[in-house]
C-alpha positions as CSV (number, residue, x, y, z in Angstrom):
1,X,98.4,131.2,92.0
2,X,102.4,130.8,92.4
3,X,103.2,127.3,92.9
4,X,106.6,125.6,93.1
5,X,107.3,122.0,92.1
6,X,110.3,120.7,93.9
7,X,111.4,117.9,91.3
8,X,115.0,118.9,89.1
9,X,113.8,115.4,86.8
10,X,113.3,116.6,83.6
11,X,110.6,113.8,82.9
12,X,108.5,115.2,85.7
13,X,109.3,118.6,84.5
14,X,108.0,117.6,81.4
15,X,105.0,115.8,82.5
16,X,103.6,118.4,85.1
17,X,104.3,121.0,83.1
18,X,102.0,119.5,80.6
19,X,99.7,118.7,83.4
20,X,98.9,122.5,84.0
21,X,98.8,123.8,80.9
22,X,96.0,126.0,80.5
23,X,95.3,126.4,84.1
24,X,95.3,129.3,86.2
25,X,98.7,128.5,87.9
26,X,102.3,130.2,87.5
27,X,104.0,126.8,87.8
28,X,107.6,127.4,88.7
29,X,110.5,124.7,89.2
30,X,113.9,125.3,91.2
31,X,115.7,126.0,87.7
32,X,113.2,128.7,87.4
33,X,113.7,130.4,90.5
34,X,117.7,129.6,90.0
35,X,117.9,127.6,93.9
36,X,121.2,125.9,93.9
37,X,121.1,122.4,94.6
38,X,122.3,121.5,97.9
39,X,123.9,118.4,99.1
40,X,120.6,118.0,101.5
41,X,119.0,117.4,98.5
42,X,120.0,113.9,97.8
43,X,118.8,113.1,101.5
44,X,115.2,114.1,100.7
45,X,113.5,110.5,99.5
46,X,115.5,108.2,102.0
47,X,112.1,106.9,104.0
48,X,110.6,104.0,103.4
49,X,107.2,105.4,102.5
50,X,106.3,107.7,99.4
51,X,104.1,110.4,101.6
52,X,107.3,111.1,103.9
53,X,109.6,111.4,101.0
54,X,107.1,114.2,99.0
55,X,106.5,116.0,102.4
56,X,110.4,116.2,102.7
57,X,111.1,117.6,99.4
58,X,108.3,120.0,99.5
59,X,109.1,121.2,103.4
60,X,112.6,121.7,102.3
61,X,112.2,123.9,99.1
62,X,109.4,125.4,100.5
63,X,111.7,126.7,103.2
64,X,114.3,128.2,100.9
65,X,111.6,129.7,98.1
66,X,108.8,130.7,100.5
67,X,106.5,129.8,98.1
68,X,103.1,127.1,98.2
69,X,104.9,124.3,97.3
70,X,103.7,120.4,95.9
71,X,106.1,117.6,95.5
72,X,106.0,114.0,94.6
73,X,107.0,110.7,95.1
74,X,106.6,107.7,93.4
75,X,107.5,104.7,92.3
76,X,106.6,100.9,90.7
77,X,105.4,98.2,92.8
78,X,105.9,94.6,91.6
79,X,103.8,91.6,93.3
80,X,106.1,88.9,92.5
81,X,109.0,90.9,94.5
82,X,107.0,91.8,97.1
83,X,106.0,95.3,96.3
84,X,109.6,96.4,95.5
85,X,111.3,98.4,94.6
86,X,108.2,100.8,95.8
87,X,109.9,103.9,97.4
88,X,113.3,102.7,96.3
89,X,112.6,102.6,92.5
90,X,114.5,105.8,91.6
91,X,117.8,104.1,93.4
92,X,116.8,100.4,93.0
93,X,119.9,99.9,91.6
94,X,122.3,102.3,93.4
95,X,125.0,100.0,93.1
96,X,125.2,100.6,89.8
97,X,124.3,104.4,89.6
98,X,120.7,104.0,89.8
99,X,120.5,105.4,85.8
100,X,116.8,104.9,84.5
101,X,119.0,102.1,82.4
102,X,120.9,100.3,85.8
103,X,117.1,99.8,87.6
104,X,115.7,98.1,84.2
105,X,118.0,96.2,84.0
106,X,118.0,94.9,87.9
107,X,114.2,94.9,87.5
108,X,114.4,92.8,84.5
109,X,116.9,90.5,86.3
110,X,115.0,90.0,89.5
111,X,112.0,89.3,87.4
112,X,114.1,86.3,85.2
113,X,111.8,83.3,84.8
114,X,108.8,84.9,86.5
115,X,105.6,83.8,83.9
116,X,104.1,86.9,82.3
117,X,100.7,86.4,84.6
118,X,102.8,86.7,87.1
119,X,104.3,90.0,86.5
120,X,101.9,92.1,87.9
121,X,102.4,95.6,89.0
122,X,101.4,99.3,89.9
123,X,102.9,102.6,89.2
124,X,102.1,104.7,93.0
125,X,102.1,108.3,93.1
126,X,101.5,110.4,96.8
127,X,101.9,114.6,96.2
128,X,102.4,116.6,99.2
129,X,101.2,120.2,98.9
130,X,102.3,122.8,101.5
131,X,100.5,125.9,101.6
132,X,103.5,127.9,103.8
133,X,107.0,126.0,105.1
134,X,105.0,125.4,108.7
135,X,101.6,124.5,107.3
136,X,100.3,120.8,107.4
137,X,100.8,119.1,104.4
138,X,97.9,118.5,102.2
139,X,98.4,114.4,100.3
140,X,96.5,112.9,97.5
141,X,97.5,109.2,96.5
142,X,97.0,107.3,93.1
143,X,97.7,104.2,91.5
144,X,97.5,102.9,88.0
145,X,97.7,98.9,87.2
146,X,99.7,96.8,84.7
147,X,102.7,94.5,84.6
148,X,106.0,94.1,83.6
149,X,107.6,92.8,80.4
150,X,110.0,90.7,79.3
151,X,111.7,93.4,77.7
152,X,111.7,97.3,77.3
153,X,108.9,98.4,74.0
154,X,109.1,102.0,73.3
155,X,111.1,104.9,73.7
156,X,108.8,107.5,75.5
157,X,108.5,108.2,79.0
158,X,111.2,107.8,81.6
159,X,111.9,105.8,84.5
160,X,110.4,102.0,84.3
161,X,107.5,103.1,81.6
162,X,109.5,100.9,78.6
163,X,109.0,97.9,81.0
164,X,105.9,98.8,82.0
165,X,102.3,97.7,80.2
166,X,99.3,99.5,81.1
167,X,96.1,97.6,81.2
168,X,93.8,100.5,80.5
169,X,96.2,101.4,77.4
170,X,96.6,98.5,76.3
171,X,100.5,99.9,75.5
172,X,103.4,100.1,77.6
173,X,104.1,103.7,78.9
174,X,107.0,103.8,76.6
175,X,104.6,103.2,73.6
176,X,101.8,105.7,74.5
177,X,101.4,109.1,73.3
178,X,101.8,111.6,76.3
179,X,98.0,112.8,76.2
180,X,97.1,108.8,76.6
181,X,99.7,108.3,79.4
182,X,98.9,111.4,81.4
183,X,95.0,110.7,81.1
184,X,95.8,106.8,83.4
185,X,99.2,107.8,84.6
186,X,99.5,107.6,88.5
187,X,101.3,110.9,88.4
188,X,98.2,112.3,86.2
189,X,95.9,111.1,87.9
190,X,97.2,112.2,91.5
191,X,97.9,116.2,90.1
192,X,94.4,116.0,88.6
193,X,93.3,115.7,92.0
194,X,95.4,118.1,93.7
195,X,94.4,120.5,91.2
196,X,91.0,120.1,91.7
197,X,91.3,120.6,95.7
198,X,93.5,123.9,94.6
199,X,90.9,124.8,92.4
200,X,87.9,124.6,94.8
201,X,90.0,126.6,97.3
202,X,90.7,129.0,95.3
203,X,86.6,129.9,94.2
């Protein structure tokens, strides 16, 4: 089965690519099938909710490839800030470029003096899979729990994962081998699913 993932992040091209190894899918990405990027693009994940932002990306490149198309959104959630910067977490810090380095750092600034009990957070993940352009989106939606640090530990990952400990690891996502991460990751655990729907769909 030929199936596009609309993302042009090289972490998540890493990390789904991983993901399907092995399975009977001809994962493609928009570098593969050399579609330019558009201006429209940078448009795509301006709701305020995760499933309207992967819809959006995967309407849109499904339209110019023609191909079944899955996309993702997510982002960290952090109690003590009210759930921010959820959907915002890839330009939480847009003032300052919005670099995986500027939104640490504003994270870790927003979170000054906050006790470390009180630092708890959840990476969300929602994947939108269109069969066709027209057809109605298919969404799967998972969550993995932990809190933030004090300070980044590890080099791994991308995005918050330095600052972010997983309770099930026991690590931060910056610490943990990719096979750990992917096996409680909210992005894991959400394409696990998907897969298993495509799977039983395509039997």
């Amino acid at each position: 089965m030929k199936l596009l993932v609309a993302t042009r992040s090289l972490g998540k091209t890493r990390e789904i690519r991983e993901l399907f190894m092995g399975l009977p899918f001809d994962v493609l990405f928009p570098s593969d099938l050399h579609l330019q990027r558009f201006s429209e693009e940078a448009e795509l994940e301006r709701s305020d909710t995760y499933a309207e932002n992967a819809v959006a990306k995967a309407r849109f490149f499904a339209e110019r490839s023609g191909i079944s198309t899955v996309a993702d959104d997510s982002g960290i959630e952090v109690d003590a800030l009210g759930g921010a910067p959820g959907p915002r977490s890839a330009r939480f810090a847009a003032d300052a470029g919005a670099s995986d380095a500027a939104n640490n750092a504003l994270l870790l600034e927003r979170l000054s003096g906050v006790a470390p009990d009180a630092r708890t957070a959840r990476y969300r993940c929602v994947v939108a899979y269109l069969e066709t352009p027209g057809s109605s989106p298919e969404l799967v939606e998972a969550t993995t729990e932990g809190r933030i640090l004090e300070a980044p530990s590890g080099s791994g990952g991308f995005g918050y994962d330095p600052l972010f400990w997983s309770d099930e690891l026991q690590l931060s996502f910056g610490e943990a081998p990719p096979a750990a991460k992917h096996r409680v990751s909210h992005r894991g655990r959400a394409f696990r699913a998907l897969i298993e729907v495509l799977l039983r769909r395509a039997t």
